[in-house]
C-alpha positions as CSV (number, residue, x, y, z in Angstrom):
1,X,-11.5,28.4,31.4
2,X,-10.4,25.2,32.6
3,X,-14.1,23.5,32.6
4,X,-15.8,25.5,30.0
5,X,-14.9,23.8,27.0
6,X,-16.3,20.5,28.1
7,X,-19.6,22.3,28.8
8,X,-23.3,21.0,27.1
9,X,-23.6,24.6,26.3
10,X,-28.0,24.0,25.0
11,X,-28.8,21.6,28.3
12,X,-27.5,24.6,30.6
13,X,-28.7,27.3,28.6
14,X,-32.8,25.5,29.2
15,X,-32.0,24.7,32.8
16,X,-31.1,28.1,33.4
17,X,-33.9,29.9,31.9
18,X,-36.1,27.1,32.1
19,X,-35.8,27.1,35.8
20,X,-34.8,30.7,37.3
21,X,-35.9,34.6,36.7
22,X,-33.8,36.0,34.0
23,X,-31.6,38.6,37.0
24,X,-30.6,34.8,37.8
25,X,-30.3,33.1,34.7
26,X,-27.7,35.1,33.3
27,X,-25.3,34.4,35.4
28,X,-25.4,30.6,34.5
29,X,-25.3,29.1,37.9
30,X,-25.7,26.0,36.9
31,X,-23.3,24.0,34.2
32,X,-24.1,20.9,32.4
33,X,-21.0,18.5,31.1
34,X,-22.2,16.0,28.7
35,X,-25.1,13.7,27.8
36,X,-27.8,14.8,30.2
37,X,-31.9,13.7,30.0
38,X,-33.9,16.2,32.2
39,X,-36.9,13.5,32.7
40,X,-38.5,16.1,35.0
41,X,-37.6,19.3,36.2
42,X,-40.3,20.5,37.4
43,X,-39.8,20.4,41.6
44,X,-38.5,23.8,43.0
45,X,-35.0,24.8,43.3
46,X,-33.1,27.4,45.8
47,X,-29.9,28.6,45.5
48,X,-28.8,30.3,48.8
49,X,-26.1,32.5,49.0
50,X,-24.0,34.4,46.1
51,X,-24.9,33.4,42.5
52,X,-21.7,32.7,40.7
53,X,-21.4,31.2,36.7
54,X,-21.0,27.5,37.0
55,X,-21.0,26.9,40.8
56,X,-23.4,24.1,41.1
57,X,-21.9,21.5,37.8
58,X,-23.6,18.4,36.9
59,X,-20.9,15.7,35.2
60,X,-18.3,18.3,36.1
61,X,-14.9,16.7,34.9
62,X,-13.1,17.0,38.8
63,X,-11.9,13.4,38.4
64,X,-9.2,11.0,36.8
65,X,-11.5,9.4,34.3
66,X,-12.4,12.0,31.8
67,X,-14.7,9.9,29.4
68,X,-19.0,10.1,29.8
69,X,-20.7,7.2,29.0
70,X,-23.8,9.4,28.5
71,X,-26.4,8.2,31.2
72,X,-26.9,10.9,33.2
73,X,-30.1,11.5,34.3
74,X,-32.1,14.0,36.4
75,X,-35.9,14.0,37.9
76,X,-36.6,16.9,40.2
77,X,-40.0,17.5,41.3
78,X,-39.7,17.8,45.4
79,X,-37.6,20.5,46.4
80,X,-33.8,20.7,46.1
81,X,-31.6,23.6,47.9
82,X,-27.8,24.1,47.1
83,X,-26.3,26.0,49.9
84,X,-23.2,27.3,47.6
85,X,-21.2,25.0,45.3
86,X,-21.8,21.9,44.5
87,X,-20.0,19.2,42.2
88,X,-21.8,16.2,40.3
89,X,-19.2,13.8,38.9
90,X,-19.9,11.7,35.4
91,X,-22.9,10.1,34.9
92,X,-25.0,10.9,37.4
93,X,-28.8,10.0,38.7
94,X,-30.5,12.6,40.7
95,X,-34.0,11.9,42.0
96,X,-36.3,14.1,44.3
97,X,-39.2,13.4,44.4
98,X,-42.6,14.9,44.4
99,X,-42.6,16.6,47.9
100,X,-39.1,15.4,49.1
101,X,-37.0,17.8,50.8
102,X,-33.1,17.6,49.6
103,X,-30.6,20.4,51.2
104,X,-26.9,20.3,49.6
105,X,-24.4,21.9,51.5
106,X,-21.3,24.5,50.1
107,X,-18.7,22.3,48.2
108,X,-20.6,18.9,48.8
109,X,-19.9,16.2,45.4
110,X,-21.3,13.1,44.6
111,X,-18.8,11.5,42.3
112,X,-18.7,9.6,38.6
113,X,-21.7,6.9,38.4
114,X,-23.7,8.3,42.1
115,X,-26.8,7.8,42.9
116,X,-28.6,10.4,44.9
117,X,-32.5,9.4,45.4
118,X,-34.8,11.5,47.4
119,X,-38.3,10.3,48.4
120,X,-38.4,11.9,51.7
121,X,-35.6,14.3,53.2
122,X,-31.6,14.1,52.6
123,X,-29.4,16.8,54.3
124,X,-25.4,16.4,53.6
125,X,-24.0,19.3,55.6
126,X,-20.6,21.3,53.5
127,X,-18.0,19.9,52.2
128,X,-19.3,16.8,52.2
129,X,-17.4,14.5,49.6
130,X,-18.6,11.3,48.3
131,X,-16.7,8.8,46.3
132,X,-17.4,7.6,43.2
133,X,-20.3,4.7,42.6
134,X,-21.9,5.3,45.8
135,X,-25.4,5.9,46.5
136,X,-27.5,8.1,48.6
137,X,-31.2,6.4,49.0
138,X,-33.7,7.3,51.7
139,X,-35.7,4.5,51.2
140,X,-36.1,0.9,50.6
141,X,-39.1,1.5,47.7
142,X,-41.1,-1.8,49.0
143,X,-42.9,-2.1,51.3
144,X,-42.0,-4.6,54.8
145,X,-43.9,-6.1,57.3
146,X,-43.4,-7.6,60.7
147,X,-44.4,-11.0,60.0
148,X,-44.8,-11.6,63.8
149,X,-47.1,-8.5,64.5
150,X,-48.1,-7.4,61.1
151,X,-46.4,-4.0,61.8
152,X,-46.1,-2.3,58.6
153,X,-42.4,-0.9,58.1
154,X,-41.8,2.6,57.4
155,X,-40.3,2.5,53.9
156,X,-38.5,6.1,54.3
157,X,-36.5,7.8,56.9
158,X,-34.2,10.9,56.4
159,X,-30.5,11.2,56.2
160,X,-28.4,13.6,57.3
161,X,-24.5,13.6,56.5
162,X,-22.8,16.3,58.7
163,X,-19.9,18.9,57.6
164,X,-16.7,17.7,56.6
165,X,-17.8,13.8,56.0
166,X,-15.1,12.0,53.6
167,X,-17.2,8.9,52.0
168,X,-15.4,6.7,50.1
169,X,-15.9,4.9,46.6
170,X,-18.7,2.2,46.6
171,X,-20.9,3.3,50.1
172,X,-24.1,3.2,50.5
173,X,-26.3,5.6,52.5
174,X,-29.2,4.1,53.1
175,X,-32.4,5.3,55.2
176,X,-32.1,6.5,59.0
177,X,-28.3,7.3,58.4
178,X,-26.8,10.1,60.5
179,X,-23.4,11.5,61.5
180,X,-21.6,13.9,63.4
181,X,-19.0,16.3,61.5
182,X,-15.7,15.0,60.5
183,X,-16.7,11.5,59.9
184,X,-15.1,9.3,57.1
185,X,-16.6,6.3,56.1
186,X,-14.8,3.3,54.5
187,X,-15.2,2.3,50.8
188,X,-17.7,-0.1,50.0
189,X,-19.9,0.2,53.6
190,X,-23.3,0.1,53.9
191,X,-24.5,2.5,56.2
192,X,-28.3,2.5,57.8
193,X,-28.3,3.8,61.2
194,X,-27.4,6.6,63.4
195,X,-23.6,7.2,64.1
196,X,-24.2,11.0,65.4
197,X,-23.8,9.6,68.3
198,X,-19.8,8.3,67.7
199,X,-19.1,11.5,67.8
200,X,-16.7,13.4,65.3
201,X,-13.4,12.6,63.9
202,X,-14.5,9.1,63.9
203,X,-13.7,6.3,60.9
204,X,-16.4,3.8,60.2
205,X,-16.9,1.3,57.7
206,X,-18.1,-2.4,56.7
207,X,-21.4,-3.9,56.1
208,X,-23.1,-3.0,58.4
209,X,-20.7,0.2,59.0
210,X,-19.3,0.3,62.7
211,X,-16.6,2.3,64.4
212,X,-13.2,1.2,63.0
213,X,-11.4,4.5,64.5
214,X,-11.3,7.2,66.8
215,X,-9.4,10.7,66.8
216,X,-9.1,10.6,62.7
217,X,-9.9,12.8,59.8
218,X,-9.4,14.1,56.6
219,X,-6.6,17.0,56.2
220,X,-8.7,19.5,55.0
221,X,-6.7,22.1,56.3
222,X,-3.9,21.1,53.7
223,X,-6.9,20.2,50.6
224,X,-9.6,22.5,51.3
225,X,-7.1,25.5,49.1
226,X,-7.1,23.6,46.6
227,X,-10.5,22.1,46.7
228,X,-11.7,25.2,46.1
229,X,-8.8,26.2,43.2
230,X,-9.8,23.5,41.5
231,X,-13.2,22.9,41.7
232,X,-14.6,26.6,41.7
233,X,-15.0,28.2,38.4
């Protein structure tokens, strides 16, 4: 009972039935916390795995602040999977767009005042936790030209965030960004290129982001219990 009476009871009632079979519906996967505008709902939407009451919750109160400042927002018309639970802080603004590709992975979060904008393909592999204020963009929505060859730049390029990433408050994920498991990145980094190949365990941060440490992660050994104590419903 601890989430439910914070619940926008009408906005996940709609999503629900608007958006699943009735077998599915009634179990309520999906929970909505406060001020929400659905924009566009009309892209496709997979749940694999068990269907459990609330598992996936948009402006889900997991955080210190508990006050919405009622600007959430979602447009969904590409295709969005949620491998398992997934946690949308405060305030959100989710966009997929008409034939993106965005794959969430069991226990991922995006916390208070993210940003997660699909125009081509975003993977973040499980339990991958972003901080609050960051953003997730796969493009650069203008286009860019070599003004030495008149190469036209590609204005998208896929990200994929691997299992067990810790991102801190204030990072960007921008285009072409990639890493390994076990990676945590620094608050306020930009990051824009591949770091798979760092390996895991790593630390990186900074604007660009580049490899602060080796041989360091999160304890999720000691959190993951009570991750999923507190955050599953």
């Amino acid at each position: 009972m601890k989430f439910y009476y914070s619940v926008n009871w009408a906005k996940t009632l709609y999503f629900n039935f608007k958006k699943f079979p009735f077998s599915i519906a009634k179990k309520l996967p999906f929970f909505f916390y406060g001020k929400v505008k659905f924009t566009s709902i009309k892209g496709e939407i997979i749940i694999r795995g068990n269907i459990k009451r609330g598992m996936i919750g948009f402006g889900q109160p997991y955080e210190m602040n508990t006050l919405h400042k009622g600007i959430a927002e979602i447009f969904i018309e590409g295709k969005m999977i949620f491998n398992g639970y997934m946690q949308f802080g405060k305030d959100y603004f989710i966009y997929i767009g008409k034939n993106a590709y965005c794959e969430l992975g069991n226990m991922s979060s995006l916390g208070t005042d993210g940003k997660l904008i699909c125009i081509e393909k975003i993977v973040l592999g499980e339990y991958c936790r972003i901080g609050h204020e960051s953003q997730i963009m796969d493009s650069n929505f203008h286009p860019m030209i070599d003004t030495l060859t008149g190469e036209k730049l590609s204005m998208t390029a896929p990200i994929n965030l691997g299992n067990y990433n810790y991102v801190g408050n204030r990072v960007s994920i921008m285009s072409k960004t990639k890493t390994a498991d076990y990676c945590t990145i620094a608050s306020n980094s930009i990051c824009n290129k591949d770091y798979f190949k760092m390996g895991s365990n790593i630390l990186i941060g900074g604007i660009p982001a580049k490899l602060i440490r080796e041989n360091i992660s999160r304890d999720w050994e000691w959190e993951k219990e009570a991750l999923d104590a507190f955050l599953m419903i």
